[in-house]
Residue frames as qw, qx, qy, qz and C-alpha x, y, z in Angstrom:
[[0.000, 0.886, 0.464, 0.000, 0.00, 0.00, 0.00],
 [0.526, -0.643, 0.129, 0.541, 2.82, 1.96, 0.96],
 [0.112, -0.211, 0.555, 0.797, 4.53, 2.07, -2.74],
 [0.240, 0.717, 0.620, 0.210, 0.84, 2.52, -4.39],
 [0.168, -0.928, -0.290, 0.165, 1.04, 5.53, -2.71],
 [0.517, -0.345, 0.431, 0.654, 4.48, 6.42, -3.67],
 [0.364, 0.103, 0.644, 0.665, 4.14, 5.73, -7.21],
 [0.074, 0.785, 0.548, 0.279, 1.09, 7.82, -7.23],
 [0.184, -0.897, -0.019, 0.402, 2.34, 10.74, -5.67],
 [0.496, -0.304, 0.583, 0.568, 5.28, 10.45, -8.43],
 [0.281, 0.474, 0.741, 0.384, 2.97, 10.45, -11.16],
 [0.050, -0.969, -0.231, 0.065, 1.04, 13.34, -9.62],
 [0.187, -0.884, 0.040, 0.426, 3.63, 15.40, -9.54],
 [0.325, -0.142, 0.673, 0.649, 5.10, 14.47, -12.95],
 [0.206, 0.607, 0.638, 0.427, 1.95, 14.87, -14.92],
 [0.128, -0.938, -0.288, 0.141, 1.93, 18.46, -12.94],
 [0.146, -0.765, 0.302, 0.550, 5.27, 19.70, -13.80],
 [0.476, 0.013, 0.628, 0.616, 4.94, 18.25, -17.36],
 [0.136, 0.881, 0.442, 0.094, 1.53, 20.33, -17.70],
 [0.302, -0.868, -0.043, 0.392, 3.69, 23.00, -16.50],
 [0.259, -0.472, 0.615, 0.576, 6.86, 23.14, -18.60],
 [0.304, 0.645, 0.559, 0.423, 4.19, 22.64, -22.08],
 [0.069, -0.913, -0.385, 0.114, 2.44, 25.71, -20.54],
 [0.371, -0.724, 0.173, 0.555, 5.90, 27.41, -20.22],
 [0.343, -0.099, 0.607, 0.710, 7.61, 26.33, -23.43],
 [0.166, 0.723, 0.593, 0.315, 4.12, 27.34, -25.90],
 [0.050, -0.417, -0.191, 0.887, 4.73, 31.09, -25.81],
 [0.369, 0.558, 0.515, -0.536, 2.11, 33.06, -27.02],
 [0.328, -0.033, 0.616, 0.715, 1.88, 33.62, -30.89],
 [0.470, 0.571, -0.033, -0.673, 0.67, 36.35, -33.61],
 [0.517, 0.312, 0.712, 0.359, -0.68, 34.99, -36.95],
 [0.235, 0.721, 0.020, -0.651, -0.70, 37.78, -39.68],
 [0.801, 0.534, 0.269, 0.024, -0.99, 37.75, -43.33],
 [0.358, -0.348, 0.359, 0.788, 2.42, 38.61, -45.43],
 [0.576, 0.748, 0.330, -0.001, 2.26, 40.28, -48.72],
 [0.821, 0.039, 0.271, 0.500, 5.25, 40.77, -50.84],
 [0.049, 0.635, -0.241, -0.732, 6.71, 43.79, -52.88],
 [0.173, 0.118, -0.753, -0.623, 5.84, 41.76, -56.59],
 [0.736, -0.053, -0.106, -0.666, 1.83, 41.06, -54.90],
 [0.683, -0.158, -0.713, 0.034, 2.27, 37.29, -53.19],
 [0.615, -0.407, 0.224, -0.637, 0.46, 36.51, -50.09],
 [0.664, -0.005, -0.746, 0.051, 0.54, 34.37, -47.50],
 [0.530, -0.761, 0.198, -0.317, 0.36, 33.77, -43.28],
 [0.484, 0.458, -0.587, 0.459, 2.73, 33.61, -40.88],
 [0.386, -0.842, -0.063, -0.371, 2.85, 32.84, -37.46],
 [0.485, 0.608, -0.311, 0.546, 4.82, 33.81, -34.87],
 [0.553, -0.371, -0.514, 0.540, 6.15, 33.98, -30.99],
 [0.131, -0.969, -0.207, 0.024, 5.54, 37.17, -29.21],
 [0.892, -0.378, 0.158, 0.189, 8.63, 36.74, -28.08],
 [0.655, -0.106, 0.479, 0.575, 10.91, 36.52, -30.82],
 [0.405, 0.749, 0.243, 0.466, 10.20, 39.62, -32.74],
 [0.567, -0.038, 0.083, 0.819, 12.67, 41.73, -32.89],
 [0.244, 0.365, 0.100, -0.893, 11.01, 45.40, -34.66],
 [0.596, 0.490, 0.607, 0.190, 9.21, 45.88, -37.65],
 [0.329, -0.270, 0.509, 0.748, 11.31, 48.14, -40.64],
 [0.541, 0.635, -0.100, -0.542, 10.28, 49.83, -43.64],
 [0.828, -0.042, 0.471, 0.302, 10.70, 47.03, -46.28],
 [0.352, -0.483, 0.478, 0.644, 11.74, 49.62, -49.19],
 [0.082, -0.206, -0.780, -0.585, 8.99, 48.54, -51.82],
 [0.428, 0.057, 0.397, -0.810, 5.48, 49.11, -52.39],
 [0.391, 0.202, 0.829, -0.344, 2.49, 46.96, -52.36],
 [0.352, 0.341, 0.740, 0.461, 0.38, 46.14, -55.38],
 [0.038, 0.907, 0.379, 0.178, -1.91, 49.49, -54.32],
 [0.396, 0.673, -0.279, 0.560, 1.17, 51.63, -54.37],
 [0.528, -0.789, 0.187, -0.251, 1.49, 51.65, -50.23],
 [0.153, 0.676, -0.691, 0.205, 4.67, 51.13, -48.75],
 [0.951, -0.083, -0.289, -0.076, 5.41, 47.73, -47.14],
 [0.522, -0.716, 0.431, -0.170, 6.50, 47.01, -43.40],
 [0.684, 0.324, -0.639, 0.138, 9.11, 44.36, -42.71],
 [0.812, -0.522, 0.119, -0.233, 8.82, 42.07, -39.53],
 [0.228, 0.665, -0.699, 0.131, 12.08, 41.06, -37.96],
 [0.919, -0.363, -0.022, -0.153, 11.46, 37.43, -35.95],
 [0.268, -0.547, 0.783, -0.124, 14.76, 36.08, -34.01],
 [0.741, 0.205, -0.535, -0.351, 15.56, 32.77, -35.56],
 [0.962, -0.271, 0.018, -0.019, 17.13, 31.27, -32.79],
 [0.938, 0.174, 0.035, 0.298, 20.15, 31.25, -34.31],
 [0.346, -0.446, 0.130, 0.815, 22.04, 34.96, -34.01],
 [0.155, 0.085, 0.557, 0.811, 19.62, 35.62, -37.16],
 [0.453, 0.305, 0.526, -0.652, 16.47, 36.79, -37.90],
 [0.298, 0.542, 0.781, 0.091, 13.53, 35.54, -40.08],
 [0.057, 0.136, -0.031, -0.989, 12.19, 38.51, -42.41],
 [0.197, 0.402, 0.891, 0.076, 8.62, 38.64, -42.99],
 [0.157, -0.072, 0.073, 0.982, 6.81, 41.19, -45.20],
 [0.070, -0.592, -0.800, 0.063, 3.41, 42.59, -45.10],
 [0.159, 0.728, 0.371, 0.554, 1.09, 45.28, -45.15],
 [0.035, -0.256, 0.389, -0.884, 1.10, 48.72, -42.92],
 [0.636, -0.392, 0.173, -0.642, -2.29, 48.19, -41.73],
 [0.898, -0.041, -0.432, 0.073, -0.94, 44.30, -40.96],
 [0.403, 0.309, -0.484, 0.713, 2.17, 45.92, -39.00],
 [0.280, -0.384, 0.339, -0.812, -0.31, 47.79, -36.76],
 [0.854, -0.134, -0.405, -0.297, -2.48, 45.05, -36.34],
 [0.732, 0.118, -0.586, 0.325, 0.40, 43.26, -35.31],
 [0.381, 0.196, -0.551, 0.716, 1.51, 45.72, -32.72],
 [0.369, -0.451, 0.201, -0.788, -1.62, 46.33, -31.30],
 [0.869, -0.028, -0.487, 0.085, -1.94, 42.33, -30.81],
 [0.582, 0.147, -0.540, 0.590, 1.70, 42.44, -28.75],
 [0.191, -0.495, 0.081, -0.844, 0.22, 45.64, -26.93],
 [0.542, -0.386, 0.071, -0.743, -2.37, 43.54, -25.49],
 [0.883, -0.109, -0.437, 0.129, -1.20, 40.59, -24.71],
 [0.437, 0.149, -0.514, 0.723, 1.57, 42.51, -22.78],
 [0.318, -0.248, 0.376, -0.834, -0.99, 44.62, -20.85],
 [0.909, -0.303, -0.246, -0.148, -3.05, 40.82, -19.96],
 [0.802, 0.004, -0.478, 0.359, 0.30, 39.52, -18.69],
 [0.001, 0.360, -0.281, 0.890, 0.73, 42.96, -16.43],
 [0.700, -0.344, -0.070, -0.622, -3.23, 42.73, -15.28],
 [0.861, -0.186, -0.472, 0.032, -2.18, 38.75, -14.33],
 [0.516, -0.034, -0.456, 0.724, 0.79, 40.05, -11.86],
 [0.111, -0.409, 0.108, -0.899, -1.08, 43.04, -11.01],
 [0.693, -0.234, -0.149, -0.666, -4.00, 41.00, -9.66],
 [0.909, -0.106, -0.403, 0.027, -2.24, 37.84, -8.08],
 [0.779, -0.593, 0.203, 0.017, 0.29, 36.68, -5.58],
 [0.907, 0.383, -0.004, 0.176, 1.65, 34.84, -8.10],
 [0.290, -0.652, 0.544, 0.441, 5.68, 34.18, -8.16],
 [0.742, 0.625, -0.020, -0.243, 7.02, 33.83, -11.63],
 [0.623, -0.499, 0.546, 0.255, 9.89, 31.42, -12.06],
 [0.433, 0.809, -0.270, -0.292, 11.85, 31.59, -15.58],
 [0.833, -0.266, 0.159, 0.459, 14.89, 28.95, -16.09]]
């Protein structure tokens, strides 16, 4: 009876710190549409996280407007470049906006201790 208990507490507390460390590693992520400088389209998505800025891209869009450029950290000492529209860019950054003022509102409103490795 003794190691039932055991092996269940063991379990419990693996299947909690494996729920945990998904929960951690899944950071939060924008999906947005790209759209080239020669008129190709497509979506992208992306870690909050790992963007970097977002850049004039130097060209314009099939209706003559100028096209942003999204920097994403690859991971690697590089970045990913993804292009797209101005009213996509803002999009984007009001997205990041509010996800960062939820994740403020969560610490603002808890106890909570946040532990990073």
């Amino acid at each position: 009876m003794k190691n039932l208990l055991t092996v269940l507490f063991t379990l419990m507390t693996l299947v909690t710190f494996s729920g945990y460390a998904a929960a951690e590693s899944s950071a939060y992520q924008v999906t947005f549409e790209t759209l080239d400088c020669n008129g190709d389209s497509g979506f992208a998505t992306v870690g909050v996280d790992q963007i970097y800025k977002i850049q004039s891209a130097g060209c314009a869009g099939p209706d003559g407007t100028l096209l942003k450029q999204l920097l994403v950290h690859d991971g690697s000492g590089s970045y990913n470049v993804y292009t797209l529209s101005q009213e996509e860019s803002e999009n984007i950054n009001k997205e990041i906006k509010a996800y960062m003022a939820a994740r403020r509102g969560i610490l603002e409103r808890s106890d909570a201790i946040i532990v990073k490795p």
